[in-house]
C-alpha positions as CSV (number, residue, x, y, z in Angstrom):
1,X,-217.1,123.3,38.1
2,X,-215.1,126.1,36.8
3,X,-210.8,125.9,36.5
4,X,-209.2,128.6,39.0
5,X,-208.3,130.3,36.0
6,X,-211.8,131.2,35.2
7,X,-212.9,131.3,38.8
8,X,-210.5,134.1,39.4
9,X,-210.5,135.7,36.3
10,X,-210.1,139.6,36.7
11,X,-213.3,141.4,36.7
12,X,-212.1,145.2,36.7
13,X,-208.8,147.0,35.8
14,X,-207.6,146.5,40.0
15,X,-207.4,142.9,39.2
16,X,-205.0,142.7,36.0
17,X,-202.1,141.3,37.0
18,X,-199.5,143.7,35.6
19,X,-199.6,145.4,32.2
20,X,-199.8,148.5,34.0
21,X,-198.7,150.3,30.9
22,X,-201.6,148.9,28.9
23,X,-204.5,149.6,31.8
24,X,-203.2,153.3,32.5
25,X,-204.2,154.3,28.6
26,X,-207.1,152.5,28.6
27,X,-208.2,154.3,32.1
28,X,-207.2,157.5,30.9
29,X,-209.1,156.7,27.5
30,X,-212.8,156.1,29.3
31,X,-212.2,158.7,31.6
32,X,-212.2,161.2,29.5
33,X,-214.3,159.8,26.3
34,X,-212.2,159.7,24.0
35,X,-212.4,156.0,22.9
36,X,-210.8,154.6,19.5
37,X,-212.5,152.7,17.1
38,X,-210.1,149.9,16.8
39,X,-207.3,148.5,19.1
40,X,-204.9,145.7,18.8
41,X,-203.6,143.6,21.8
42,X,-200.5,141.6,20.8
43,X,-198.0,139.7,23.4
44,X,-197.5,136.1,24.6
45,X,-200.5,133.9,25.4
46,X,-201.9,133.7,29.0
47,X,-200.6,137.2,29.6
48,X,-204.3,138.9,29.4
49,X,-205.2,140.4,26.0
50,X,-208.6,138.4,26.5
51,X,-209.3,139.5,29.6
52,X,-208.4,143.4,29.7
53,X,-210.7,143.1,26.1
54,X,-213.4,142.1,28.8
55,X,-212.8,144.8,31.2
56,X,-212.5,147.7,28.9
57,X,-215.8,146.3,27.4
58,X,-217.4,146.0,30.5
59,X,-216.3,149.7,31.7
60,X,-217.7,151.4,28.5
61,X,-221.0,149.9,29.1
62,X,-221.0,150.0,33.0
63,X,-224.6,151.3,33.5
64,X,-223.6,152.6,36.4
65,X,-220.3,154.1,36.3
66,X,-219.9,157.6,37.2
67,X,-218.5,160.2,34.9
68,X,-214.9,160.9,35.0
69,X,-214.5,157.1,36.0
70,X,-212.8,154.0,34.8
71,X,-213.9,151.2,36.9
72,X,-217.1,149.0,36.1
73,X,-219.6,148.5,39.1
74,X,-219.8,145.1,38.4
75,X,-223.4,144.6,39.4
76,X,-225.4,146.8,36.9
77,X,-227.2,144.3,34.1
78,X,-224.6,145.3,31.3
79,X,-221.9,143.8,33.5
80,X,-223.5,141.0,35.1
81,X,-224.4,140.3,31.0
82,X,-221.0,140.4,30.2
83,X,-219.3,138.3,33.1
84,X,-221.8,135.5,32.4
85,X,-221.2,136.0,28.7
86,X,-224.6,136.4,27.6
87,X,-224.4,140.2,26.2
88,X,-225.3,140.7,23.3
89,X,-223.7,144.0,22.8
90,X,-220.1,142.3,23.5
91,X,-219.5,139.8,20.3
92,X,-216.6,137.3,20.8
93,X,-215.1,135.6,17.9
94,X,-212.4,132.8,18.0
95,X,-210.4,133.6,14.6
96,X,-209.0,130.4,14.5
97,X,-211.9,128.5,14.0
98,X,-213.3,131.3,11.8
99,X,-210.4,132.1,9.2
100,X,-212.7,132.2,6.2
101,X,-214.3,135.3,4.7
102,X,-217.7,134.2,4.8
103,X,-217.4,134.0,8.5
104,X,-216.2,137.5,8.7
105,X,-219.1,138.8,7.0
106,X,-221.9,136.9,9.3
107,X,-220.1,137.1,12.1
108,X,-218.3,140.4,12.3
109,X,-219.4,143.1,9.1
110,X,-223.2,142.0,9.2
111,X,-223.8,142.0,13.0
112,X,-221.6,145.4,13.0
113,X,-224.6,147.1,11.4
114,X,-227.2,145.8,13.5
115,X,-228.8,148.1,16.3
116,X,-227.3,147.8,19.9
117,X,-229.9,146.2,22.3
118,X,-229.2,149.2,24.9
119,X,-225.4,149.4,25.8
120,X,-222.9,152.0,24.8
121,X,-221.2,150.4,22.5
122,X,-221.1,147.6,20.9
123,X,-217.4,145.8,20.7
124,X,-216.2,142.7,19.0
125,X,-213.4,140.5,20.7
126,X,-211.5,138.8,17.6
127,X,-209.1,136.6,19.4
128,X,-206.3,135.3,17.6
129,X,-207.2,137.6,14.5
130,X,-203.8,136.7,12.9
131,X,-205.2,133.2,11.7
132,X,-207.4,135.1,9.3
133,X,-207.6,134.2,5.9
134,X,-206.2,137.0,2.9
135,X,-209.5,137.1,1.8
136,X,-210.6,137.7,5.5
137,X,-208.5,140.6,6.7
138,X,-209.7,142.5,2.9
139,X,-213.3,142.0,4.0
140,X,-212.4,143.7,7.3
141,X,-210.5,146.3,6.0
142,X,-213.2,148.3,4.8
143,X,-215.2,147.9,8.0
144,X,-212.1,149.2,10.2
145,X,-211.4,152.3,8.2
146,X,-215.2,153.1,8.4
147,X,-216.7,151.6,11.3
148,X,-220.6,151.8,12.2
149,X,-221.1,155.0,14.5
150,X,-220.5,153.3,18.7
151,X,-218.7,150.3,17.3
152,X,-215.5,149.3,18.7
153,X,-213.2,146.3,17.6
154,X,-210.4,145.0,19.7
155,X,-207.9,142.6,17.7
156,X,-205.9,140.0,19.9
157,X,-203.0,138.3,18.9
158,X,-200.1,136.1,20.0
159,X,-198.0,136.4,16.4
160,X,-198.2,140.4,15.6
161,X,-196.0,139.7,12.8
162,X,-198.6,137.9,10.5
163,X,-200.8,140.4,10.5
164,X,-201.7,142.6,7.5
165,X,-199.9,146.1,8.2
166,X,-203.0,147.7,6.6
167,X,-204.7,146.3,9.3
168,X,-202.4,147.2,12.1
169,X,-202.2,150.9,10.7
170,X,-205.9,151.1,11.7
171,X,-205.5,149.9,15.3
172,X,-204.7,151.4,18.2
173,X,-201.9,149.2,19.7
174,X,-200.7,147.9,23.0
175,X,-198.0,145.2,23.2
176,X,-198.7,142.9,26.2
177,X,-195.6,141.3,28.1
178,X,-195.0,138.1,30.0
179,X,-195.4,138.5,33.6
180,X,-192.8,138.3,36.8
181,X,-192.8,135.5,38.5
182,X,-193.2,138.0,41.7
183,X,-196.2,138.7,40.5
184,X,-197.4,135.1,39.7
185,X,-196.1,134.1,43.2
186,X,-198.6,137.2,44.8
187,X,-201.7,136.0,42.5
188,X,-201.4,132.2,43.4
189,X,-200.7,133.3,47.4
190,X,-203.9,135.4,46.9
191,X,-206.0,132.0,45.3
192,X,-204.6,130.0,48.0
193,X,-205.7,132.1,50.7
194,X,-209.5,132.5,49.0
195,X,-209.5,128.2,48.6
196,X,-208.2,128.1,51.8
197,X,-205.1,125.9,51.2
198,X,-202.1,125.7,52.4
199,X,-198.8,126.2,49.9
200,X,-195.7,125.5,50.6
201,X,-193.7,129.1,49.1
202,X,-190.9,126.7,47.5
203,X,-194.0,124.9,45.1
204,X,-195.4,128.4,44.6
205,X,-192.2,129.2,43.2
206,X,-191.8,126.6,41.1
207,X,-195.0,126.9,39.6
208,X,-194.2,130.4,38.6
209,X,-190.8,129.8,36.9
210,X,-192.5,127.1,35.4
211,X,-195.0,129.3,34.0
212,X,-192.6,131.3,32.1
213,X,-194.2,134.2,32.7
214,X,-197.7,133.3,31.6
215,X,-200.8,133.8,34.4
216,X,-203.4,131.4,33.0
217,X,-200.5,128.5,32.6
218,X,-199.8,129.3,36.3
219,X,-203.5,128.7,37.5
220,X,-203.9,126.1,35.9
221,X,-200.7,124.6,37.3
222,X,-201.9,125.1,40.7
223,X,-205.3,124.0,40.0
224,X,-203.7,120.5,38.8
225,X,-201.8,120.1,41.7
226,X,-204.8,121.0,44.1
227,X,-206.6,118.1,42.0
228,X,-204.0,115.8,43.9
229,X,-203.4,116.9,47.2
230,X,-205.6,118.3,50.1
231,X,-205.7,120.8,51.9
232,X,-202.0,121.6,52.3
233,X,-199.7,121.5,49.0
234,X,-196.4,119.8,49.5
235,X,-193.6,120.0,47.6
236,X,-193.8,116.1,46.7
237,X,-197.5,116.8,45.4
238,X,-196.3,119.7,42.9
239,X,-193.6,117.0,41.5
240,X,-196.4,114.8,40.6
241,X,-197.7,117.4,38.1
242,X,-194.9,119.4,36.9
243,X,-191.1,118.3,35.8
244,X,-189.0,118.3,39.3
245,X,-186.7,122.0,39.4
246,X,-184.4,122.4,42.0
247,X,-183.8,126.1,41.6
248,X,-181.8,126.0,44.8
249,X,-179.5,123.2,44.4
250,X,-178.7,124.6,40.7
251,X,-177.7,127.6,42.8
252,X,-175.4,125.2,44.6
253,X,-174.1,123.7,41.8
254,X,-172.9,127.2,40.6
255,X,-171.5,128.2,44.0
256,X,-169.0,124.8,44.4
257,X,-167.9,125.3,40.3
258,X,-167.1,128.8,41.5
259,X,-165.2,127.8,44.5
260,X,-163.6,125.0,42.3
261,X,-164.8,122.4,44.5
262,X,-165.0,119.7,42.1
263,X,-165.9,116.6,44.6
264,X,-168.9,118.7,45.9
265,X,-170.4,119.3,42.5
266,X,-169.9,116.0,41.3
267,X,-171.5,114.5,44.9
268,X,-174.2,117.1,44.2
269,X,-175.0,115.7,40.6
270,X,-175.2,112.0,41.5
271,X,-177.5,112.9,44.6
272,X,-180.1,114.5,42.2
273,X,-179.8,111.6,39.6
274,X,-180.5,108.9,42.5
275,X,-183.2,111.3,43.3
276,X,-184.6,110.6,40.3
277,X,-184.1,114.6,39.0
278,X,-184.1,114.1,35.2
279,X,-180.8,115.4,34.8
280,X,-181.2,117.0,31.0
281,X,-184.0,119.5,33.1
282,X,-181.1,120.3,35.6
283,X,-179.1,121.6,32.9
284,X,-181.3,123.0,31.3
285,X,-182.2,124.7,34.5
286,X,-178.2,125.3,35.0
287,X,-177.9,127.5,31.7
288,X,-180.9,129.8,32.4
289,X,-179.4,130.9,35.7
290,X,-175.9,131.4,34.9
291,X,-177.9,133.3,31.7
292,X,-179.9,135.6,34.2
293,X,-177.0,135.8,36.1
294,X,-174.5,137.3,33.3
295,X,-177.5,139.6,32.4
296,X,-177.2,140.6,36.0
297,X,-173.9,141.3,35.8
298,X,-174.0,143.1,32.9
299,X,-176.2,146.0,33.8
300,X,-178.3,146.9,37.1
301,X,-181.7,146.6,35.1
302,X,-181.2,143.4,33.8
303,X,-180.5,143.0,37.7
304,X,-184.0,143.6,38.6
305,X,-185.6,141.5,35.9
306,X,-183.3,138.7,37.4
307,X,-184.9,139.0,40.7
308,X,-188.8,139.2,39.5
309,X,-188.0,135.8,37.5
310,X,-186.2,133.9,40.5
311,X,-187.9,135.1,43.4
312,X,-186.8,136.2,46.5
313,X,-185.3,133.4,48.0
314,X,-183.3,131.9,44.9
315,X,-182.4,135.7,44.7
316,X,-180.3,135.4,47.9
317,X,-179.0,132.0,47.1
318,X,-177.4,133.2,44.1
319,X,-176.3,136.8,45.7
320,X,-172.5,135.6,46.8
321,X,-171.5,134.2,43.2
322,X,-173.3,137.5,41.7
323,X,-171.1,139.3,43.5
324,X,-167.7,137.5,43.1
325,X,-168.0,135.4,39.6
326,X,-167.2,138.1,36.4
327,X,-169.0,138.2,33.2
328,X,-166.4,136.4,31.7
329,X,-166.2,133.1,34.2
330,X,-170.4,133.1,33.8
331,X,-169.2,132.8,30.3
332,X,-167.0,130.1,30.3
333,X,-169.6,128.6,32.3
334,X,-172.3,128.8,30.0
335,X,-170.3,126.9,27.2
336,X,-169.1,124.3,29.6
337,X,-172.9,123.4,30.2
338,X,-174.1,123.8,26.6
339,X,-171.7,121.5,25.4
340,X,-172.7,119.0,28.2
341,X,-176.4,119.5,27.4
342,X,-175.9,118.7,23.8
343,X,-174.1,115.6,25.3
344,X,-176.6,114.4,27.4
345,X,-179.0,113.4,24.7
346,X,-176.9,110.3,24.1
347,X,-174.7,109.8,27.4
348,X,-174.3,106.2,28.2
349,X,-173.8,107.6,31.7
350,X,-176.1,110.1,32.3
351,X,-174.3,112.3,34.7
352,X,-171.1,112.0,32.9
353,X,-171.5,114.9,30.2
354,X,-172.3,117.1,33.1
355,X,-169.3,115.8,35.7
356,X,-166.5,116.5,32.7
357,X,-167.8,120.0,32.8
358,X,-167.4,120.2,36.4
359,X,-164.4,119.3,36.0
360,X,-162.9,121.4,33.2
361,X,-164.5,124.6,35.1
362,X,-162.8,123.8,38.7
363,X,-159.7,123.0,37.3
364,X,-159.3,125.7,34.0
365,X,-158.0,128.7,36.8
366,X,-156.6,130.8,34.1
367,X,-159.6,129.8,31.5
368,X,-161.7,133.0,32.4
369,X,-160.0,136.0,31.2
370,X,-159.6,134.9,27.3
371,X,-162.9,133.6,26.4
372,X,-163.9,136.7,24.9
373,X,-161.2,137.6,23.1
374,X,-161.9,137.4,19.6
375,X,-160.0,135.7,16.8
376,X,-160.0,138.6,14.6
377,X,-156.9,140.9,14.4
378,X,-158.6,144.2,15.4
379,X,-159.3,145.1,17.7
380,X,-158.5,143.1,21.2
381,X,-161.7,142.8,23.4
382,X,-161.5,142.5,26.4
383,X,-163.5,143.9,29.2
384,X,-161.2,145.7,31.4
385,X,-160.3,148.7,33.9
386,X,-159.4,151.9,32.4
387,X,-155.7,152.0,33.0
388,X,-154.1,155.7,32.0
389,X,-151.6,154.4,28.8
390,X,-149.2,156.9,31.1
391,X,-149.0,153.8,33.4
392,X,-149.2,151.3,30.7
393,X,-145.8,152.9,29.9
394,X,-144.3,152.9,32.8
395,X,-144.8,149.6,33.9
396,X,-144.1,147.8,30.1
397,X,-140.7,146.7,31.1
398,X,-142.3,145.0,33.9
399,X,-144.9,143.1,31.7
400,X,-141.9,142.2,29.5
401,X,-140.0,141.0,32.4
402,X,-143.3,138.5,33.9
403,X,-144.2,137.9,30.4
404,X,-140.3,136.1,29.9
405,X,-141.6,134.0,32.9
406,X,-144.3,132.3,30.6
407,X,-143.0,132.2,26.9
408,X,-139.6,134.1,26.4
409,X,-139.9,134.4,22.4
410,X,-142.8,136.1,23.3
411,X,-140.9,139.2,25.3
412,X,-138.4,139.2,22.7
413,X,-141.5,140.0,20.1
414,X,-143.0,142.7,22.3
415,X,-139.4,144.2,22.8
416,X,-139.3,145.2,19.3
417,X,-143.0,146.4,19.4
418,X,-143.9,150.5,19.9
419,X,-147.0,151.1,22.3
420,X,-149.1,153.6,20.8
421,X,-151.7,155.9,21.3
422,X,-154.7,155.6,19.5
423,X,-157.6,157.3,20.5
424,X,-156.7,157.3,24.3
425,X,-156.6,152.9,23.6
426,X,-153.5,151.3,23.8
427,X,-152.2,150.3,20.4
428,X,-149.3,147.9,19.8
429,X,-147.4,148.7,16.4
430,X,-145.6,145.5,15.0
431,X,-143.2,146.0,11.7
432,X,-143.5,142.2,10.6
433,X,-147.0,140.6,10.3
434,X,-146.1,137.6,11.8
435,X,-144.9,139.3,15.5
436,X,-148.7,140.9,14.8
437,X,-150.3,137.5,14.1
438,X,-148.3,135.8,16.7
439,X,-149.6,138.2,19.5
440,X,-153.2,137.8,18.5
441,X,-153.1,133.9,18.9
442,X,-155.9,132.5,21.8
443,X,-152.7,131.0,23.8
444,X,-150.7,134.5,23.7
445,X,-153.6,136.1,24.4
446,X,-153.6,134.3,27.5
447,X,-150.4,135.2,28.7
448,X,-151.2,138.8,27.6
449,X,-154.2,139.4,30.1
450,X,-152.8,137.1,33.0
451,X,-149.0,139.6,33.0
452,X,-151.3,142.5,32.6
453,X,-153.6,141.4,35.6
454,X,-150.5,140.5,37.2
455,X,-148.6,143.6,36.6
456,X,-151.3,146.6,36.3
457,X,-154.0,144.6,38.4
458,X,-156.5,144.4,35.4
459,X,-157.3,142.5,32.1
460,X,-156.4,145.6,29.5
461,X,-158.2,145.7,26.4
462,X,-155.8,146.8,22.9
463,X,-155.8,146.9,19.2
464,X,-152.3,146.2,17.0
465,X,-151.5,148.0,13.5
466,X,-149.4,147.2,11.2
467,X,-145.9,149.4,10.5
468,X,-143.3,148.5,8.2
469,X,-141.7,152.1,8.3
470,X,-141.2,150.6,12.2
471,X,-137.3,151.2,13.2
472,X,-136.5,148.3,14.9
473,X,-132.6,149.5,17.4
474,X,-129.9,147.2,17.0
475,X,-129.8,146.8,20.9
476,X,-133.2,144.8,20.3
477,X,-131.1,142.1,18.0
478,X,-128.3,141.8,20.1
479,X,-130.4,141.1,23.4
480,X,-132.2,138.7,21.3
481,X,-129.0,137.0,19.7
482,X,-127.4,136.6,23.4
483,X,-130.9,134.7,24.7
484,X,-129.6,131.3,25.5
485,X,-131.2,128.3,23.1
486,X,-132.4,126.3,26.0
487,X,-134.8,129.2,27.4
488,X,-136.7,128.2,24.3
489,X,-136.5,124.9,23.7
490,X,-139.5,124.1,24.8
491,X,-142.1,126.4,23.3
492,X,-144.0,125.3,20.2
493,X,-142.7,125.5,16.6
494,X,-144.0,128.2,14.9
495,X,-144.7,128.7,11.1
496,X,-141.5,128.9,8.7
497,X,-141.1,132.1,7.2
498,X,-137.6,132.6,5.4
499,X,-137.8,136.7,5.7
500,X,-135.1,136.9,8.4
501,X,-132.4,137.4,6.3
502,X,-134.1,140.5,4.3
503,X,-135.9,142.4,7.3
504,X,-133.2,144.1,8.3
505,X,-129.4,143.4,6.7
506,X,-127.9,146.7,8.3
507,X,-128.7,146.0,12.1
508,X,-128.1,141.9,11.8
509,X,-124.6,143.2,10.3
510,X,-124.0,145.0,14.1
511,X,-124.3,142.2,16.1
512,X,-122.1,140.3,17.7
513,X,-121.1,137.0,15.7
514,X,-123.6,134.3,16.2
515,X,-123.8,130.3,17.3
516,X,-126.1,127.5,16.2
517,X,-127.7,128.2,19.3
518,X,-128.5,132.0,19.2
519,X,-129.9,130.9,15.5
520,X,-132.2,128.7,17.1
521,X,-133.5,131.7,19.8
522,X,-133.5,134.3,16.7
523,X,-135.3,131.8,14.9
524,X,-138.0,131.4,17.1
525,X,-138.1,134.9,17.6
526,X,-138.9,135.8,14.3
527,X,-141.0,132.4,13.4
528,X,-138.6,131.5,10.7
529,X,-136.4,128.3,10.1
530,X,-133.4,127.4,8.0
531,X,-134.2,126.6,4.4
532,X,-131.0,125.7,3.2
């Protein structure tokens, strides 16, 4: 008894499953003559290189296929030969068993020069050619550069890279790719219907993100669970044969983290672990959505690849926190859950990795907007609205003003900054290195993005320079010198640097007299402390 994958094996160029780009040359190629001497079909197993080797062969030696036409009859003798695998015109050879140069001559070079029995052409399937010996791929060499007259090789390979590129040179080549799981879903509905079985959609589903984009894998999936249910397919019979994935509740995972409903998460986790769901497979299954989810985000097209891996229905699940979460919260996700599945390998608890990052992502509000900014000084990334520095301008005495609200040595700091202009980006121009390296510091970069959301309604994106020719007005240092101690009494130490009394002797000289407690604010300011 044949497996569904043979069974259903395409027997033309209608029934190839994708690879649209590969069958449209190959049709073109036969319909007009002009066939090459040597092709190579590289791309992911299970994707078809075998099989659309078989269909070209059979459409060159269709014995009945009309001129100007691409499509095999599939009922002439050359066909019905080469679907039953007895032709002797079409010469399959598994490389992997054959990968020494002895076999290459026997199999390949000597029965290259023998007469045709009455097809065509005569065309040699080398599957898996990258397993070839050195001495191998020399031997063939010569018979690819100068092939006997109607002879046609067709090289197949799932590792392209190990191939000689003398040998790739002399091949026309066509790159095979994995295939959508709406596509998988449309072939298994179409089996189903032929064996008469009933599927339920959700195990067709699962079968084809299971897949991972590779047809034969899929069939034979489907084929295993067949083995073990009757004649109507049940989501209980697929979990015998493959790992359990609940697509749909990882989509509800996502959607309580996003609206920071902690409790309902958490429930949700324990549910699926008294369920039995093996809980590393559920994160795992976590960080490829929120992955095809930023994708989505990110551009339109990976969009659209998002949807042919899910499905339709998993498509719509995930639509609302598509819509609302950003890139960077689908980022802060994404670490939260690689850290746990690291964790889970040795968690006493099993669901305890994953409910402390639950947690930290319903509670961290503010987390999302820094994640990306870099530690390196230039420039500030952050994705962000284009906001006309015009405004940026206008409004900077308002940052200043929210920004006292958070850290107050922090205002004092951007007060004796300049906002620049570089290259239509906002720049901030900082006289002392230490004002410029306390700015670019993860926690200020915090503040930064929430005041600017706050203020100009958008995370804003800027670079700093360095400018010791900087004038620095004397107003700055008095408003600084008059801050009351106790407004920064509570903020962190910062790193003692004894430069205060030699930045700028003129303009400290202008202000007013000073306590121990302004000391202590201009202090802070600066990041400096009393050495003696």
């Amino acid at each position: 008894m044949s497996t569904l994958y043979q069974k259903y094996r395409p027997k033309n160029f209608t029934e190839v499953v994708n690879q649209n780009h590969v069958k449209i040359t190959l049709q073109n190629e036969i319909e007009t003559g002009r066939i090459a001497h040597a092709y190579l079909f590289a791309g992911p197993r299970g994707t078809g290189k075998t099989t659309m080797a078989r269909v070209f062969a059979k459409a060159l030696n269709c014995e009945r296929r009309a001129e100007g036409a691409f499509e095999p009859c599939g009922v002439c003798d050359s066909c019905e030969h080469i679907s039953r695998g007895v032709s002797l015109d079409i010469v399959e050879v598994d490389a992997a068993s054959h990968t020494g140069v002895d076999n290459v001559r026997e199999n390949i070079i000597a029965n290259a020069r023998v007469a045709m029995s009455g097809s065509r052409y005569k065309v040699f399937v080398i599957d898996e050619v990258h397993m070839l010996s050195t001495s191998a791929f020399n031997a063939l060499l010569k018979t690819l550069e100068e092939p006997p007259q109607k002879v046609i090789f067709i090289l197949a390979t799932t590792e392209v890279h190990k191939l000689p590129t003398t040998i790739i040179s002399r091949c026309q080549r066509f790159d095979f790719k994995r295939i959508s799981a709406v596509d998988i879903i449309q072939k298994l509905t179409y089996i189903a219907a032929q064996e008469r079985i009933s599927v339920e959609p959700a195990v067709l589903e699962a079968i084809a993100r299971h897949s991972g984009g590779h047809m034969r894998d899929a069939e034979s999936l489907l084929g295993q669970i067949l083995s073990v249910s009757g004649q109507e397919v049940t989501r209980e019979h697929a979990d015998l044969v493959i790992p359990r994935s609940d697509v749909l509740a990882v989509a509800d995972c996502i959607a309580l983290v996003e609206k920071k409903d902690a409790a309902g998460a958490i429930r949700l986790v324990n549910e699926l672990s008294d369920d039995g769901m093996d809980l590393r497979q559920f994160c795992t299954d976590l960080i490829e959505s929120l992955r095809r989810l930023l994708l989505s985000k990110i551009h339109a097209s990976l969009g659209e690849k998002f949807a042919r891996d899910f499905g339709q229905s998993v498509e719509e699940k995930f639509a609302p926190v598509l819509r609302t979460a950003s890139i960077e919260r689908f980022v802060v996700m994404l670490r939260a859950f690689l850290a746990a599945q690291t964790e889970l390998k040795t968690a006493f608890i099993p669901q305890l990795p994953l409910e402390i990052a639950i947690v930290s992502l319903t509670n961290a509000v503010e987390e999302t907007q820094t994640h990306l900014v870099p530690m390196a000084q230039q420039p500030v990334a952050v994705p962000a609205a284009k906001i006309p520095l015009a405004v940026v301008r206008e409004k900077w005495s308002e940052v200043l003003v929210h920004i006292k609200k958070y850290n107050h040595s922090l205002s004092f700091i951007l007060r004796v900054c300049e906002v620049r202009d570089e290259n239509g980006r906002l720049c901030l121009a900082f006289k002392y290195k230490f004002h410029q390296d306390r700015v670019l510091q993860p926690s200020v970069q915090e503040i930064l993005q929430k005041v600017f959301t706050e203020v100009l309604g958008s995370p804003l994106a800027f670079s700093t320079i360095l400018d010791e020719t900087l004038e620095i007005g004397n107003e700055h240092l008095a408003a600084t010198a008059a801050q009351p101690a106790a407004e920064t009494a509570t903020e962190e130490s910062p790193a003692p640097i004894a430069q205060l009394g030699a930045a700028q002797p003129e303009a400290l000289a202008a202000t007013p007299p000073v306590t121990g407690n302004d000391v202590d604010t201009i202090l802070k300011m600066f990041g400096g402390k009393v050495v003696s």
